[in-house]
CHARMM internal coordinates of N, CA and C (Angstrom, degrees):
IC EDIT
DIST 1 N 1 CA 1.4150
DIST 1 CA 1 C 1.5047
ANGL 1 N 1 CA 1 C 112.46
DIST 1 C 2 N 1.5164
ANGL 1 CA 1 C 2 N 129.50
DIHE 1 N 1 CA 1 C 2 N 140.59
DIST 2 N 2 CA 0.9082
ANGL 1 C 2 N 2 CA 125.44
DIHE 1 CA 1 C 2 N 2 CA 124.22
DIST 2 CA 2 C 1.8915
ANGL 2 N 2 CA 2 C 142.41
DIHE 1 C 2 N 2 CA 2 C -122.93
DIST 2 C 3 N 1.4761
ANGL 2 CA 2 C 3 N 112.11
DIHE 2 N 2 CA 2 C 3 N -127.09
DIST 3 N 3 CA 1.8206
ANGL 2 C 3 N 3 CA 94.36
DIHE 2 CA 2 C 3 N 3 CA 177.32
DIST 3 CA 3 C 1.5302
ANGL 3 N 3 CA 3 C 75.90
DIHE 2 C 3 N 3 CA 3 C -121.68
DIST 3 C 4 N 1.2501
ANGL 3 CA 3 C 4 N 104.45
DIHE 3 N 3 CA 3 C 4 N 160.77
DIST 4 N 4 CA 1.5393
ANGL 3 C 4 N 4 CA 138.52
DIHE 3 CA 3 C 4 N 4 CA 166.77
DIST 4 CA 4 C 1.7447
ANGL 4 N 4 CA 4 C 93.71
DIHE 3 C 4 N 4 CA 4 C -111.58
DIST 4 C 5 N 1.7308
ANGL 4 CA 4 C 5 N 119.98
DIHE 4 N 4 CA 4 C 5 N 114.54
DIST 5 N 5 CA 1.0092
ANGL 4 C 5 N 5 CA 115.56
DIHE 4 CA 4 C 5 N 5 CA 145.66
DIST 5 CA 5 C 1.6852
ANGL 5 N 5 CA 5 C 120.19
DIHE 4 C 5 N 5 CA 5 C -127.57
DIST 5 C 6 N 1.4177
ANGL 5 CA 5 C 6 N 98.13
DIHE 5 N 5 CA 5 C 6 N 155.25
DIST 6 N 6 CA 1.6306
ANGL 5 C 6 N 6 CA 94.51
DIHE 5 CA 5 C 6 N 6 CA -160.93
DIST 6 CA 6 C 1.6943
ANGL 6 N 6 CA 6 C 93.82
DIHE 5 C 6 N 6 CA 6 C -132.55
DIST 6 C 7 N 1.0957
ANGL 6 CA 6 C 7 N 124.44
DIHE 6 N 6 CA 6 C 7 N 125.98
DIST 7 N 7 CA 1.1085
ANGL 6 C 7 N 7 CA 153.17
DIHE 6 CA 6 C 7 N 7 CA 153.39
DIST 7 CA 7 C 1.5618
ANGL 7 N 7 CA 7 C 139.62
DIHE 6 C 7 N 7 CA 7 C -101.73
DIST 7 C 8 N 1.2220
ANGL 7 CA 7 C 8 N 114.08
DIHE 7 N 7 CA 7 C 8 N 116.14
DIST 8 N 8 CA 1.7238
ANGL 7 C 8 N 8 CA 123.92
DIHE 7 CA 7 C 8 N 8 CA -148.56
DIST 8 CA 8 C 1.3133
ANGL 8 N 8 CA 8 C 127.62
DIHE 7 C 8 N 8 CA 8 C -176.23
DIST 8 C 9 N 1.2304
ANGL 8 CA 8 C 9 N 128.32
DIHE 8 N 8 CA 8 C 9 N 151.53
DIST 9 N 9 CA 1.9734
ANGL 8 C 9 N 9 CA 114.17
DIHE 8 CA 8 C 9 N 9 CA 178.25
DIST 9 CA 9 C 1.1529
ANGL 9 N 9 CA 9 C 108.96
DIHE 8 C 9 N 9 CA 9 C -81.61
DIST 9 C 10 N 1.6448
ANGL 9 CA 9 C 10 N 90.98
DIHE 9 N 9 CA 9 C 10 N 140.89
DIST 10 N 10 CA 1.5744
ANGL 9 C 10 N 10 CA 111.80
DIHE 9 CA 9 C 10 N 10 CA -161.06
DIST 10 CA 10 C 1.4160
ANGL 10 N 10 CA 10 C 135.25
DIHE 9 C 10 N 10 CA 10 C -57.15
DIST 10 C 11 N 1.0068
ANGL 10 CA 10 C 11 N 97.51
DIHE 10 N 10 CA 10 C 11 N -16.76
DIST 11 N 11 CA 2.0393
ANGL 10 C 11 N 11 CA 109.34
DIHE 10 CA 10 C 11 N 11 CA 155.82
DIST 11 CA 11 C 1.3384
ANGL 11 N 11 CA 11 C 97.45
DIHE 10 C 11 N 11 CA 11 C -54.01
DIST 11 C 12 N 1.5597
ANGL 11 CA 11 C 12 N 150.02
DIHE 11 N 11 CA 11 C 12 N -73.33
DIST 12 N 12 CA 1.0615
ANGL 11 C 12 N 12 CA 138.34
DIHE 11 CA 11 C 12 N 12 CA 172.57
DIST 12 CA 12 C 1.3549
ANGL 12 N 12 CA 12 C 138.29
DIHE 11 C 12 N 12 CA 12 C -32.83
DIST 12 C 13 N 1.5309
ANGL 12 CA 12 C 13 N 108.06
DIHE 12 N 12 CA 12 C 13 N -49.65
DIST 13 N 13 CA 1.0062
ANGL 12 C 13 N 13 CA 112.11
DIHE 12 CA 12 C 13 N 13 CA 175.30
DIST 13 CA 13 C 1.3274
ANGL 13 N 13 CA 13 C 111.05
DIHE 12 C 13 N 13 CA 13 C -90.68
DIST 13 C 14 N 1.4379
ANGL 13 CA 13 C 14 N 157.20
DIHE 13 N 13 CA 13 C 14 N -0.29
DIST 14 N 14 CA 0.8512
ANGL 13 C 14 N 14 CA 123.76
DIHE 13 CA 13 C 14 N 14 CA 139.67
DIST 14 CA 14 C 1.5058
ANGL 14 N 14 CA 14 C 129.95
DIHE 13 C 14 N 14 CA 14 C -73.73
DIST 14 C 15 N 1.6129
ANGL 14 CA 14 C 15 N 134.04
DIHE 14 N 14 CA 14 C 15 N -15.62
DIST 15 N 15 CA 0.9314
ANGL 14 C 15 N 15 CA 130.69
DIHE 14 CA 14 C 15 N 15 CA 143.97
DIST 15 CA 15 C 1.5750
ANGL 15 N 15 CA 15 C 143.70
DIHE 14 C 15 N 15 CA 15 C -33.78
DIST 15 C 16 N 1.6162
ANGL 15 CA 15 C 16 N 104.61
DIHE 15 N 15 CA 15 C 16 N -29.77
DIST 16 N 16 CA 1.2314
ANGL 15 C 16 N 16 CA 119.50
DIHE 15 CA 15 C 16 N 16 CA 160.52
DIST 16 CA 16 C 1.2554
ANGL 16 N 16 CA 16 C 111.04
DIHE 15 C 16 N 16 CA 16 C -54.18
DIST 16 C 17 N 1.5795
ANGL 16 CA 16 C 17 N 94.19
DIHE 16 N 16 CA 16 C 17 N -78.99
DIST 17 N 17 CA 1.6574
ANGL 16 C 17 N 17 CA 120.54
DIHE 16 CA 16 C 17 N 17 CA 170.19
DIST 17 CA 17 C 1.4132
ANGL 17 N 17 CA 17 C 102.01
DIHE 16 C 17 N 17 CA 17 C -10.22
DIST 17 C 18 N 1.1687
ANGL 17 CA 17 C 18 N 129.52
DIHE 17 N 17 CA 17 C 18 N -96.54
DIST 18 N 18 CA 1.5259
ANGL 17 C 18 N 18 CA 128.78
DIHE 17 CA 17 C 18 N 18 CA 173.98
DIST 18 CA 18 C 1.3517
ANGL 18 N 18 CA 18 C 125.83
DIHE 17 C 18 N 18 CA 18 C -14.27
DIST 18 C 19 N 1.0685
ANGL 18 CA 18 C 19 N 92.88
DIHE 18 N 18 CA 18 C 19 N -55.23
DIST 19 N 19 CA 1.8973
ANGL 18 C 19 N 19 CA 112.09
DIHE 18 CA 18 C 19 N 19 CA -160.04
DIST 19 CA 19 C 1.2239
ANGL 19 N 19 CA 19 C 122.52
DIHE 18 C 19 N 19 CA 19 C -82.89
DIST 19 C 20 N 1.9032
ANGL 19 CA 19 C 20 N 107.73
DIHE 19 N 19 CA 19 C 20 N -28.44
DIST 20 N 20 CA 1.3059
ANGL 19 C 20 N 20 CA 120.08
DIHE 19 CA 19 C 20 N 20 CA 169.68
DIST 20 CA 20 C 1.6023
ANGL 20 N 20 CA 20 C 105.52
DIHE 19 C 20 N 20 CA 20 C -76.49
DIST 20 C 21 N 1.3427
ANGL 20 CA 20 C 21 N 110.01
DIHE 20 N 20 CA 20 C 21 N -59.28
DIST 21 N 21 CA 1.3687
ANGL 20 C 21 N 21 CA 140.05
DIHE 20 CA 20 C 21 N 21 CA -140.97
DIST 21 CA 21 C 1.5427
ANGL 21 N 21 CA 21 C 133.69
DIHE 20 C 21 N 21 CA 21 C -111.85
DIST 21 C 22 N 1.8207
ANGL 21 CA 21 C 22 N 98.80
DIHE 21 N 21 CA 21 C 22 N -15.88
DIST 22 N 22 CA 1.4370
ANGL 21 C 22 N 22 CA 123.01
DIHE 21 CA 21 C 22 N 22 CA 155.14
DIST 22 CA 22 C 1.3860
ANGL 22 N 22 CA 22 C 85.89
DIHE 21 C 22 N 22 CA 22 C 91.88
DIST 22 C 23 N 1.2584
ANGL 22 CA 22 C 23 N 138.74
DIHE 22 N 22 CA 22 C 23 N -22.67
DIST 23 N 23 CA 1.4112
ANGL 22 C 23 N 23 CA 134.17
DIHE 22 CA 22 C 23 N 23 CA -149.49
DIST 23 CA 23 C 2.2247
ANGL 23 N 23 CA 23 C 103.03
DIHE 22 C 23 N 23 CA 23 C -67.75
DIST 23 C 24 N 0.8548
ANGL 23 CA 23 C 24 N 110.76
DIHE 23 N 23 CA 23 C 24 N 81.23
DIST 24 N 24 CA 1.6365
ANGL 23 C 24 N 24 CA 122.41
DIHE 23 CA 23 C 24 N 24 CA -179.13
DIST 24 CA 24 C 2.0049
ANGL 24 N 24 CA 24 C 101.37
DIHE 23 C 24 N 24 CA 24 C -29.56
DIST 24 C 25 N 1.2334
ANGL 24 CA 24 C 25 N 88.69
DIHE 24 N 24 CA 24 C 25 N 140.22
DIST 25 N 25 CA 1.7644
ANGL 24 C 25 N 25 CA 89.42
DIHE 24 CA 24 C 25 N 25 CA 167.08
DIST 25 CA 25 C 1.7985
ANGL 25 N 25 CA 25 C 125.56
DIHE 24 C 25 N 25 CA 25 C -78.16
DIST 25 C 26 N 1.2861
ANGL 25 CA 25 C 26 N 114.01
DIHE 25 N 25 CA 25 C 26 N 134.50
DIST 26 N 26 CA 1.2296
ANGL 25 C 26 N 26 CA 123.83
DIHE 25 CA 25 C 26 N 26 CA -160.83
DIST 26 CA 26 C 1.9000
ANGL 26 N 26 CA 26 C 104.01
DIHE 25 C 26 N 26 CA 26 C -106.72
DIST 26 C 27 N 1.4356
ANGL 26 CA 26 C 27 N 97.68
DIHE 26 N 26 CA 26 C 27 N 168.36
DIST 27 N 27 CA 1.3936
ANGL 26 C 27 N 27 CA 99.47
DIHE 26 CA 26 C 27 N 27 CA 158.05
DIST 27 CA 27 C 1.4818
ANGL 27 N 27 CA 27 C 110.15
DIHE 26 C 27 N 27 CA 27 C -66.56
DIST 27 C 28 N 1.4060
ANGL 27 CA 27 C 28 N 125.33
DIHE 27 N 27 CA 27 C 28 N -14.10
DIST 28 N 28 CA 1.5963
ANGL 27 C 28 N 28 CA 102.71
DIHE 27 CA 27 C 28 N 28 CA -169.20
DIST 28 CA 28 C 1.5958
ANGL 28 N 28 CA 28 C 90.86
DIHE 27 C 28 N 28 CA 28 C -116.94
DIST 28 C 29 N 1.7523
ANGL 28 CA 28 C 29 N 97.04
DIHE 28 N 28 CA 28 C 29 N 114.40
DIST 29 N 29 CA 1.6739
ANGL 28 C 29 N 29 CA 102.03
DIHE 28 CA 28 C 29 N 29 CA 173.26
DIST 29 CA 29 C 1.5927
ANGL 29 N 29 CA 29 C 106.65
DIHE 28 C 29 N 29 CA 29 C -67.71
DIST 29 C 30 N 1.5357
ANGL 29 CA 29 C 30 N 85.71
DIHE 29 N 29 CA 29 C 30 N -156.72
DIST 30 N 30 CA 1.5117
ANGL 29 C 30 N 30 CA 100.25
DIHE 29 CA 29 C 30 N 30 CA -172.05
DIST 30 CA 30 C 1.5509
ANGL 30 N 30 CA 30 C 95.79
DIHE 29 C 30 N 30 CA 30 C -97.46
DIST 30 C 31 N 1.4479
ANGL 30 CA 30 C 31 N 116.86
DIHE 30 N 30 CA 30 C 31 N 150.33
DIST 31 N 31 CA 1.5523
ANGL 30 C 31 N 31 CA 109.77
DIHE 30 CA 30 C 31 N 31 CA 176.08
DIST 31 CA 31 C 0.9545
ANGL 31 N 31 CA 31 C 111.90
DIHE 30 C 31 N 31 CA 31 C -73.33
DIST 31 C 32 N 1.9812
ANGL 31 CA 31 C 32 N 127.01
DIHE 31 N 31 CA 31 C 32 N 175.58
DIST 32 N 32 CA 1.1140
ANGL 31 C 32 N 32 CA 141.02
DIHE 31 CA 31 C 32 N 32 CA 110.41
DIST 32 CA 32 C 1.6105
ANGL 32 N 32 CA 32 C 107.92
DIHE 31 C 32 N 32 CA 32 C 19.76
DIST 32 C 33 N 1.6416
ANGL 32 CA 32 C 33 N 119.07
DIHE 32 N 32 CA 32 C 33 N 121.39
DIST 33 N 33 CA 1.2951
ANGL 32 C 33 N 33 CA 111.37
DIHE 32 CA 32 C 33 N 33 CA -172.56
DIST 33 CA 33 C 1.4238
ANGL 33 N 33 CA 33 C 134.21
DIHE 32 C 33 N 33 CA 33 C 6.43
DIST 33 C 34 N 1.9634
ANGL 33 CA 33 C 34 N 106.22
DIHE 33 N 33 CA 33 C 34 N 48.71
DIST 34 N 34 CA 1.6873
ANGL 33 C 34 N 34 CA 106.21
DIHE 33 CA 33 C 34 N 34 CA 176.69
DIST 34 CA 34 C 1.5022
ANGL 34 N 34 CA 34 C 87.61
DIHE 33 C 34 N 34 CA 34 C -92.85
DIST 34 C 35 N 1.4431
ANGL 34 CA 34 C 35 N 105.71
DIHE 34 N 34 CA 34 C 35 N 174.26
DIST 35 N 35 CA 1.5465
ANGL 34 C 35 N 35 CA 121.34
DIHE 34 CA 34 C 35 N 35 CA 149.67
DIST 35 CA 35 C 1.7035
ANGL 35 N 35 CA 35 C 119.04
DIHE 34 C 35 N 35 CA 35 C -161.89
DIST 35 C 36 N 0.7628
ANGL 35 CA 35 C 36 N 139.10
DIHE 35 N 35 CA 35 C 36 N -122.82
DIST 36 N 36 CA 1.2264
ANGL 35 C 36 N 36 CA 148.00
DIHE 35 CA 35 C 36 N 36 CA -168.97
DIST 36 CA 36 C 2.0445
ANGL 36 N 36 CA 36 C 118.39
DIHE 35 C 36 N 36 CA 36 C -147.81
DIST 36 C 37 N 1.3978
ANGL 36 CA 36 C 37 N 118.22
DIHE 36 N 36 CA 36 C 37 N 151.66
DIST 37 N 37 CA 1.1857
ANGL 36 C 37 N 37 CA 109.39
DIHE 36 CA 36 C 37 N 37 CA 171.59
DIST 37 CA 37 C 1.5573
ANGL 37 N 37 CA 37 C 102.87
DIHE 36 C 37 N 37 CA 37 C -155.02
DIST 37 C 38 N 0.8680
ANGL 37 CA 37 C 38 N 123.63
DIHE 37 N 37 CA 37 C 38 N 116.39
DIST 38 N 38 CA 1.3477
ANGL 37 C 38 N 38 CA 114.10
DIHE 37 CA 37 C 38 N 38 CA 164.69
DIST 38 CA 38 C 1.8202
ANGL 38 N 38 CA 38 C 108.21
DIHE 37 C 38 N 38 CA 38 C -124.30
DIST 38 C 39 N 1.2217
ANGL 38 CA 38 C 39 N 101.92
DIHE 38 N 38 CA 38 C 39 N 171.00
DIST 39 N 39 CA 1.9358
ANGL 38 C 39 N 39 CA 122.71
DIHE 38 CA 38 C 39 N 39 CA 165.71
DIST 39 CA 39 C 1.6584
ANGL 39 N 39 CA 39 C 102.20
DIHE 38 C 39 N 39 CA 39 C -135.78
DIST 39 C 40 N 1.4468
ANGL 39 CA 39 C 40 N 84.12
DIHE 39 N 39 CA 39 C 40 N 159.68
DIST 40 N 40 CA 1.5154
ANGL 39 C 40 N 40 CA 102.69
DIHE 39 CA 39 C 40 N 40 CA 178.35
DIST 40 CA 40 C 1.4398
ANGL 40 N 40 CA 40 C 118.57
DIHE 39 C 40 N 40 CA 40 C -88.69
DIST 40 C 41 N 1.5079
ANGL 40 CA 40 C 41 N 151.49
DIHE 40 N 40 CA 40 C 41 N 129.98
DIST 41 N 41 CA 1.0870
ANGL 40 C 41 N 41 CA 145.77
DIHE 40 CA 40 C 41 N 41 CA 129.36
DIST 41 CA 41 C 1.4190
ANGL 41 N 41 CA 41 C 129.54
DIHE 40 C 41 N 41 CA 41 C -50.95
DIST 41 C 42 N 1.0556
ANGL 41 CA 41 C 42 N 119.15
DIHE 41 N 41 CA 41 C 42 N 165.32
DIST 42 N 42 CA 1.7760
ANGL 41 C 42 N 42 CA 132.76
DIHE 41 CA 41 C 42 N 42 CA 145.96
DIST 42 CA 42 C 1.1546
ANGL 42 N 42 CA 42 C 110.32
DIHE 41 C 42 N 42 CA 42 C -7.36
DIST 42 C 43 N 2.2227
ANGL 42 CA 42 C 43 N 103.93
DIHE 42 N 42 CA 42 C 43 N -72.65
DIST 43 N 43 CA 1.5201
ANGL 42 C 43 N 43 CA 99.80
DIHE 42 CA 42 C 43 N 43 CA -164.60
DIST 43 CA 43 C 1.9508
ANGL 43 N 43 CA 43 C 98.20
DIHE 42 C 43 N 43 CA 43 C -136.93
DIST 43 C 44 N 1.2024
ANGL 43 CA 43 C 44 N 81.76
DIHE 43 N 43 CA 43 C 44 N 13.72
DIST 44 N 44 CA 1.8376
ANGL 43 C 44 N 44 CA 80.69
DIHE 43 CA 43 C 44 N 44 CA 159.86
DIST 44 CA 44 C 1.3865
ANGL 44 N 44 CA 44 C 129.98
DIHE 43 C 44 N 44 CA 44 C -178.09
DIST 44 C 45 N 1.3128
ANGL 44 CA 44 C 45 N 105.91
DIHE 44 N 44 CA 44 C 45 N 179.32
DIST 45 N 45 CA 2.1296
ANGL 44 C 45 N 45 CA 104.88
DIHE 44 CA 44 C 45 N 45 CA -178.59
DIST 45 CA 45 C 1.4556
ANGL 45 N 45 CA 45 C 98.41
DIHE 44 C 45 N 45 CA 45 C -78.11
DIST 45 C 46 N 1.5213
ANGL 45 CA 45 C 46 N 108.64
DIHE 45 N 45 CA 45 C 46 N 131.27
DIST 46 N 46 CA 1.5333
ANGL 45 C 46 N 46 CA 113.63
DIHE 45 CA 45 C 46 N 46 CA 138.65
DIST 46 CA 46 C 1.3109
ANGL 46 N 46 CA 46 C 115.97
DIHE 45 C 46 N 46 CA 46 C -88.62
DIST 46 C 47 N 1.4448
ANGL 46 CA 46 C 47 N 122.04
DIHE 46 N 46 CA 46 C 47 N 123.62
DIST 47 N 47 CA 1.3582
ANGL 46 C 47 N 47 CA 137.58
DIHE 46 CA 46 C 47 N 47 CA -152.32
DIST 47 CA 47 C 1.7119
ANGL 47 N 47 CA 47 C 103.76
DIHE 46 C 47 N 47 CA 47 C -103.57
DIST 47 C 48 N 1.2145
ANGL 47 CA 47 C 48 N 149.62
DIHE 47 N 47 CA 47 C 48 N 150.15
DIST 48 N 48 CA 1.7215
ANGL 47 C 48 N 48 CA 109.57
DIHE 47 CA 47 C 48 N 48 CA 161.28
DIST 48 CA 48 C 2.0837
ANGL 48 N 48 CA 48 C 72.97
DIHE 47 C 48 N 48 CA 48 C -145.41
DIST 48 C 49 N 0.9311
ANGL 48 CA 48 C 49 N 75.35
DIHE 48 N 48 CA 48 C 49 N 104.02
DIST 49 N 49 CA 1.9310
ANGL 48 C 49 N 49 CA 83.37
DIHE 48 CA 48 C 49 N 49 CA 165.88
DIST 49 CA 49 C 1.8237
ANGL 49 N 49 CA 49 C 107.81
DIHE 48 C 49 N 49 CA 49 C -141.80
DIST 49 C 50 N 1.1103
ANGL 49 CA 49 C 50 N 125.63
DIHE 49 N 49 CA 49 C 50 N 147.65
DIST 50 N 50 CA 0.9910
ANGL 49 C 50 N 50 CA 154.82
DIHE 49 CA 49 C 50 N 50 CA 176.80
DIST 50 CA 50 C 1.5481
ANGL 50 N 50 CA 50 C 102.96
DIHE 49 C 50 N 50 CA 50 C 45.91
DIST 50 C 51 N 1.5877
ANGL 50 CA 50 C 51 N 101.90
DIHE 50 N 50 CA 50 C 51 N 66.48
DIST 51 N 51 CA 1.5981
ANGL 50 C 51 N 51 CA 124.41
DIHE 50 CA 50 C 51 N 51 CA 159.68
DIST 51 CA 51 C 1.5295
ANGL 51 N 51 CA 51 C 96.25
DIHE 50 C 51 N 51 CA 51 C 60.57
DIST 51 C 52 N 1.1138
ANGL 51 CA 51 C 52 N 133.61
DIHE 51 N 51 CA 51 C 52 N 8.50
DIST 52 N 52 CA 1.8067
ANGL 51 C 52 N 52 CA 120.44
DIHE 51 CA 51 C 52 N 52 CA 140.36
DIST 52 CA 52 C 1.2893
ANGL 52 N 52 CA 52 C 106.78
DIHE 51 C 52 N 52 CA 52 C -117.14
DIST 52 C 53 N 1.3587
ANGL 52 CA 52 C 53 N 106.07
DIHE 52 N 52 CA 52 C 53 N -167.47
DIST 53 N 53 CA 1.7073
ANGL 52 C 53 N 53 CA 133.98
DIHE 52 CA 52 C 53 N 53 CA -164.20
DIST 53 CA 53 C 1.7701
ANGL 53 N 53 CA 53 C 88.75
DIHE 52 C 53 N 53 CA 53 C -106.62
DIST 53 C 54 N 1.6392
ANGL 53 CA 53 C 54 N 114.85
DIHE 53 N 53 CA 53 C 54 N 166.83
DIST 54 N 54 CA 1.0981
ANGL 53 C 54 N 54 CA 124.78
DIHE 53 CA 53 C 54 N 54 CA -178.79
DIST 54 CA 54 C 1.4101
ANGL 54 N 54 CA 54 C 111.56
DIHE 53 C 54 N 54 CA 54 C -150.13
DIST 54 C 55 N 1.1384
ANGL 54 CA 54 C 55 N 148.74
DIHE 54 N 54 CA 54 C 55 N 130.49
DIST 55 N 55 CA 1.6864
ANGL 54 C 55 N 55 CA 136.46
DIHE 54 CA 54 C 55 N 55 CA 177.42
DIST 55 CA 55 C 0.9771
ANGL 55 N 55 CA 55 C 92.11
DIHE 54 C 55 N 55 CA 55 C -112.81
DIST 55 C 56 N 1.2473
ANGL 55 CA 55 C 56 N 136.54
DIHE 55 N 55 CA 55 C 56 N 115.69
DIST 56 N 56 CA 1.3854
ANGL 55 C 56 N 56 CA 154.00
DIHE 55 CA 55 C 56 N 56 CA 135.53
DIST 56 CA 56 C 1.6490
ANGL 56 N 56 CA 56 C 129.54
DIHE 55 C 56 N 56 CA 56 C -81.43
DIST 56 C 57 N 1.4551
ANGL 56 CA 56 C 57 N 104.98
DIHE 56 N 56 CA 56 C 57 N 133.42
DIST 57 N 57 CA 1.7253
ANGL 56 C 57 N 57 CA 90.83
DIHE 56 CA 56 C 57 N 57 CA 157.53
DIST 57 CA 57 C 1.0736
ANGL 57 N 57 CA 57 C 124.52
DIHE 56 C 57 N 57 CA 57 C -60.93
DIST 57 C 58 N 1.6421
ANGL 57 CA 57 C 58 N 109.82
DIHE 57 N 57 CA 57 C 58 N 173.27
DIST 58 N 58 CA 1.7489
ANGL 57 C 58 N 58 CA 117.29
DIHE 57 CA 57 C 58 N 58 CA 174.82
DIST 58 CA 58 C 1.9837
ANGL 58 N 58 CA 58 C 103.60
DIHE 57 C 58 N 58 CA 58 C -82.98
DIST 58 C 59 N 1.4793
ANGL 58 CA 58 C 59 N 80.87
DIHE 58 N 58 CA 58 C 59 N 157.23
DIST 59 N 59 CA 2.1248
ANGL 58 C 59 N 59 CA 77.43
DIHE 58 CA 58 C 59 N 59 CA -176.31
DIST 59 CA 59 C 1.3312
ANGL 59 N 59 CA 59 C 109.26
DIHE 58 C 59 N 59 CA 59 C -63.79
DIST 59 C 60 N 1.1965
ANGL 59 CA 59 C 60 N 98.69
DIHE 59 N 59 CA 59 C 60 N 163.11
DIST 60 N 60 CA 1.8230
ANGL 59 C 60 N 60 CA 113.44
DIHE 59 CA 59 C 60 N 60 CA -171.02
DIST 60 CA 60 C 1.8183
ANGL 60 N 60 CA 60 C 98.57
DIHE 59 C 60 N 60 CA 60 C -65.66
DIST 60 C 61 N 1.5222
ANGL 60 CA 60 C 61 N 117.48
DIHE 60 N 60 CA 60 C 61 N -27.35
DIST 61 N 61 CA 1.4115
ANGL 60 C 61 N 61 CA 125.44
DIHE 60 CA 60 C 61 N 61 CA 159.49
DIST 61 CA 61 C 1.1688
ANGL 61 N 61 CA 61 C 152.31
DIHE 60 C 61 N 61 CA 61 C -36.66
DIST 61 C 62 N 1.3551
ANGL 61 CA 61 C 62 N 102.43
DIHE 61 N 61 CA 61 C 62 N -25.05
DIST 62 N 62 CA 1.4646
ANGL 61 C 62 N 62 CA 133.26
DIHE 61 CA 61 C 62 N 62 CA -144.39
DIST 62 CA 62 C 1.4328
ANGL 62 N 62 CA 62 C 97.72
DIHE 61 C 62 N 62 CA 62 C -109.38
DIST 62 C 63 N 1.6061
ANGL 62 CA 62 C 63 N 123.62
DIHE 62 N 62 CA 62 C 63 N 64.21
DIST 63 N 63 CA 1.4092
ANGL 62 C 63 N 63 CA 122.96
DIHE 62 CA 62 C 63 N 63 CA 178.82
DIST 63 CA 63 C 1.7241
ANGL 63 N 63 CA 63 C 121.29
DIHE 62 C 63 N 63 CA 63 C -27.45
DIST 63 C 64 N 1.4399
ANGL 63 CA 63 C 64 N 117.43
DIHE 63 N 63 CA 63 C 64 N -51.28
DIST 64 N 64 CA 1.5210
ANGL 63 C 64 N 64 CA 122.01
DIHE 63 CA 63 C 64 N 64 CA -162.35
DIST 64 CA 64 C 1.7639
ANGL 64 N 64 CA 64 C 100.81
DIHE 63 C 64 N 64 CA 64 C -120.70
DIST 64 C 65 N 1.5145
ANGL 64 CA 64 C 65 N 96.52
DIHE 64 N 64 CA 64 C 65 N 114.54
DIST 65 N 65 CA 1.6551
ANGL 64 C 65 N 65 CA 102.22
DIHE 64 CA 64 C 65 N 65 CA -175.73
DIST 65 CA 65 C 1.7598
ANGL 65 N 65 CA 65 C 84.68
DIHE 64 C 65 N 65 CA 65 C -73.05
DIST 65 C 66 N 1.7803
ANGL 65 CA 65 C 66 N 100.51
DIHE 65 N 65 CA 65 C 66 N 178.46
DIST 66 N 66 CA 1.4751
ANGL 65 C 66 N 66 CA 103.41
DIHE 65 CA 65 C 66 N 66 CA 169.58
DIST 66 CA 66 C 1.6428
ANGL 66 N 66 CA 66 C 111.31
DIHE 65 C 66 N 66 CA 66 C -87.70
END
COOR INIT
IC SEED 1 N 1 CA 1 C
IC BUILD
């Protein structure tokens, strides 16, 4: 394992956001040098966007868990 962090203007990153992560775009962007980081588990995403952590499943997409 490691972290995936991604840093970028926030049109991007919330596009990720979505696309990776389902997470829909809000009135509240991403800050001033925010972005996103997550790693993979066993049996799910640790997510850490908007200054907490998130456990998510993997997408319904994602033929081969690790």
């Amino acid at each position: 394992g490691g972290i995936d962090i991604h840093i970028t203007h926030d049109v991007f990153l919330m596009a990720l956001r979505f696309g990776w992560f389902g997470i829909p775009p809000d009135v509240e962007w991403v800050p001033f040098l925010g972005g996103i980081a997550f790693t993979l588990t066993e049996n799910k995403i640790k997510l850490f966007v908007k200054d907490r952590f998130i456990s998510m499943n993997f997408p319904y997409w994602w033929k081969n868990r690790i």
